[in-house]
KEKE-497621 format. One record per residue (C-alpha): y, x, z. Coordinates in steps of 0.5 Angstrom, whole numbers, padded with zeros to 4 digits, always signed. Example, Ala and Ser with C-alpha at 12.3 -4.5 7.8 and 13.67 -1.06 7.14 Angstrom:
% residues 2
-0009+0025+0016
-0002+0027+0014
***
This chain:
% residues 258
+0046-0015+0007
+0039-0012+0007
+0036-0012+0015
+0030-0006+0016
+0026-0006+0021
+0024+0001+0023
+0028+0006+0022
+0024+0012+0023
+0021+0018+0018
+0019+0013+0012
+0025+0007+0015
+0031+0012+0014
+0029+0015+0007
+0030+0006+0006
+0036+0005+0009
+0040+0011+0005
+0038+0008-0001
+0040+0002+0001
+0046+0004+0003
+0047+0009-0003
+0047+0002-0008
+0053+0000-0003
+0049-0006+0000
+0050-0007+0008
+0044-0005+0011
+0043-0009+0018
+0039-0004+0023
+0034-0007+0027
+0029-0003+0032
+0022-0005+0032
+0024-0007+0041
+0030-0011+0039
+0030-0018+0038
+0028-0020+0031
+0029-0027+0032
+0036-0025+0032
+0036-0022+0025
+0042-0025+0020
+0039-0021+0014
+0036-0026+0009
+0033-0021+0006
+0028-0016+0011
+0024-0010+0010
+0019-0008+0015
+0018-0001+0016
+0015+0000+0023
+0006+0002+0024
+0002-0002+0020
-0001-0005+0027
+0005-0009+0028
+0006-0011+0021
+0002-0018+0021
+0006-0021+0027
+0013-0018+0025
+0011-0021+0017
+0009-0028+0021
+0015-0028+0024
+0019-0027+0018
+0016-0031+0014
+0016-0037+0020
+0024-0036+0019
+0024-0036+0011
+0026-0028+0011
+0025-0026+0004
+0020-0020+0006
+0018-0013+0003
+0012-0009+0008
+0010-0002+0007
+0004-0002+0006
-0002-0001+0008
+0001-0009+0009
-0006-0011+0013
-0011-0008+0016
-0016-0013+0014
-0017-0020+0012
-0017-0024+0017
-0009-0021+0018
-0008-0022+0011
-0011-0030+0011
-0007-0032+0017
+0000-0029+0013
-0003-0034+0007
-0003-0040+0011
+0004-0038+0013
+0007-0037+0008
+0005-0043+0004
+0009-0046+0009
+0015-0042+0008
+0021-0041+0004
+0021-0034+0005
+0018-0030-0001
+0013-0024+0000
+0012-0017-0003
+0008-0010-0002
+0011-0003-0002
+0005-0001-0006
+0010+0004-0010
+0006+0008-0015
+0005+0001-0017
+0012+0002-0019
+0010+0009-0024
+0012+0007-0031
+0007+0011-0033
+0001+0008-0032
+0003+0002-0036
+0001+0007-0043
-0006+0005-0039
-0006-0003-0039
-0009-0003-0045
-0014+0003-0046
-0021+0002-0045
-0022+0007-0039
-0029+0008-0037
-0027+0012-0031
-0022+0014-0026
-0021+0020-0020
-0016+0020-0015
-0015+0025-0009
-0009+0025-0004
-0012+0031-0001
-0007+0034+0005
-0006+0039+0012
-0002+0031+0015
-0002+0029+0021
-0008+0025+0023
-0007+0018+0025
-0010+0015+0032
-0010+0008+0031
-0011+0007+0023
-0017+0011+0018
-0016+0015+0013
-0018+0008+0008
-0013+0004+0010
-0008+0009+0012
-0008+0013+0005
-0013+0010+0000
-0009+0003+0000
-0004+0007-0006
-0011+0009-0010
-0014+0001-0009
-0007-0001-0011
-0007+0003-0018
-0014+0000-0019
-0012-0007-0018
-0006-0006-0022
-0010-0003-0028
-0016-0007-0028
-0014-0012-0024
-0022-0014-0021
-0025-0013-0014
-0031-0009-0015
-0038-0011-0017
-0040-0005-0011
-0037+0001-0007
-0040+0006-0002
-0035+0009+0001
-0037+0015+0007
-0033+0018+0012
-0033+0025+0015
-0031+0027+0022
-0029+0034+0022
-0024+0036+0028
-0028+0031+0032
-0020+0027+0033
-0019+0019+0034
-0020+0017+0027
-0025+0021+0021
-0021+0027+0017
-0024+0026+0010
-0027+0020+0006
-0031+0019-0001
-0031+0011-0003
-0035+0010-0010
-0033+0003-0014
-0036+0000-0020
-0033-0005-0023
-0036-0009-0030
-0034-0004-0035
-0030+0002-0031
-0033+0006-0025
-0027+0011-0019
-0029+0015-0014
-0023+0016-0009
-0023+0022-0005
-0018+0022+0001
-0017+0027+0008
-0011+0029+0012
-0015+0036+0015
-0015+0040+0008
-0012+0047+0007
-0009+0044+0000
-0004+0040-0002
-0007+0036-0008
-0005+0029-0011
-0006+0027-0017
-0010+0021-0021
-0015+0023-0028
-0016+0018-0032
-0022+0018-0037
-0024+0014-0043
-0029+0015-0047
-0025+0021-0052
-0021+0024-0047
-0019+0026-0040
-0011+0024-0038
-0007+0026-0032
-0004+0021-0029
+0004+0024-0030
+0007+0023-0023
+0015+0019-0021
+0020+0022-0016
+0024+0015-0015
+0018+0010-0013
+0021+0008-0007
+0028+0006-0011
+0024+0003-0017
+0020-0001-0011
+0027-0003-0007
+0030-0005-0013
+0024-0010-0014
+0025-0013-0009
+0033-0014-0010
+0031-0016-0016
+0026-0022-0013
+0031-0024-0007
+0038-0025-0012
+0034-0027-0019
+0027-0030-0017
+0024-0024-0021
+0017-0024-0018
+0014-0015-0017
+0007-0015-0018
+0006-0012-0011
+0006-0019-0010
+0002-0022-0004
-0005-0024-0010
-0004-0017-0012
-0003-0015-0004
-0010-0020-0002
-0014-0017-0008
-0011-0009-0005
-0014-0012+0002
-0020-0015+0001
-0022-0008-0002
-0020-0005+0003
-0025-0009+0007
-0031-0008+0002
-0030+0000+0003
-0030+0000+0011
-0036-0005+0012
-0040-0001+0007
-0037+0006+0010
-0042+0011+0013
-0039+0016+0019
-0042+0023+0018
-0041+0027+0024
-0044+0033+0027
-0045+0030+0034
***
């Protein structure tokens, strides 16, 4: 039995996995009690302001626990889930899917000099979380992933286009010891684009995209719950994702025209 908590948009693509691999899918709101969850095995699913408490929580009562990401919203969250989950018998892990896209193993090994991101849309603007957190935690997830280093230096500017709650558009700039990236991620564009270069010295390579990320990340953490197969969204891979995050909002730069 696998128990969800948050069954919206995002938590029902979840279940229906879940139920398609004939496992017994516990259904939790995020108002009920959960407490009261019978599952060992918990995937949270519910907006990212809510995840330190609910991680805790579980953690508290040894629930093994996949969070979608972003996981935390800055470092003082991801610190206090450290502290318990030293204490814990639970385990931990991250839904940072395209960490998951068997293509970029071909990578792992190459000298890559630079790397593009940009997660561009028309999507529906956030009004507690910025752009950063929300969308550019996928591209901090597949840096870690390749080159597994914090950043020696970033700079990151936000631009703040139809004047709503959070920037619409943002630019982060990361140099790390031997490779440079530059992130460019918005939900107020008129294009669809999504798609990562990567850049060695010799050539520039598109990074090929996986349509069953989700399953691969769910399979993971059965995998880790039933068989002690430790992902690599684990919580170091999760702290490093995070104290990113936290680097690029403290450097970040709010360009308005007000």
């Amino acid at each position: 039995m696998i128990a969800v908590i948050g069954t919206g948009y995002w938590g029902s693509k979840i279940v229906s996995i879940l139920e398609n691999k004939n496992l017994e899918v516990e259904k939790i709101d995020i108002d009920d009690d959960i407490t009261k969850i019978k599952s060992n095995n918990v995937v949270i699913s519910t907006p990212a302001r809510t995840h330190k408490d609910i991680v805790k929580t579980m953690l508290e009562l040894s629930k093994n626990v996949l969070v979608e990401k972003p996981a935390f919203i800055n470092m003082k969250e991801c610190d206090e889930i450290e502290t318990v989950l030293k204490k814990s018998k639970g385990k931990f892990m991250c839904g940072h899917l395209f960490v998951h896209n068997p293509n970029l193993d071909k990578f792992k090994n190459m000298d890559i000099s630079h790397i593009e991101f940009r997660r561009l849309n028309m999507g529906k603007a956030q009004d507690d979380i910025n752009p950063i957190i929300h969308l550019a935690s996928h591209d901090i997830s597949i840096l870690d992933y390749l080159i597994g280093d914090i950043p020696k230096k970033v700079k990151s500017t936000s631009y703040c286009i139809s004047k709503k709650t959070q920037p619409d558009y943002v630019t982060i700039d990361l140099i790390y010891k031997n490779t440079t990236a530059q992130i460019q991620v918005g939900w107020y564009y008129n294009e669809k684009i999504r798609n990562v270069k990567i850049f060695s010295k010799d050539n520039v390579i598109d990074l090929e995209d996986q349509s069953n990320l989700l399953d691969i990340s769910l399979s993971k953490f059965i995998s880790y719950c039933e068989d002690d197969i430790e992902p690599v969204t684990n919580f170091e891979h999760t702290k490093r994702v995070t104290q990113i995050l936290d680097m690029i909002q403290n450097e970040n730069i709010i360009i308005s025209s007000e």
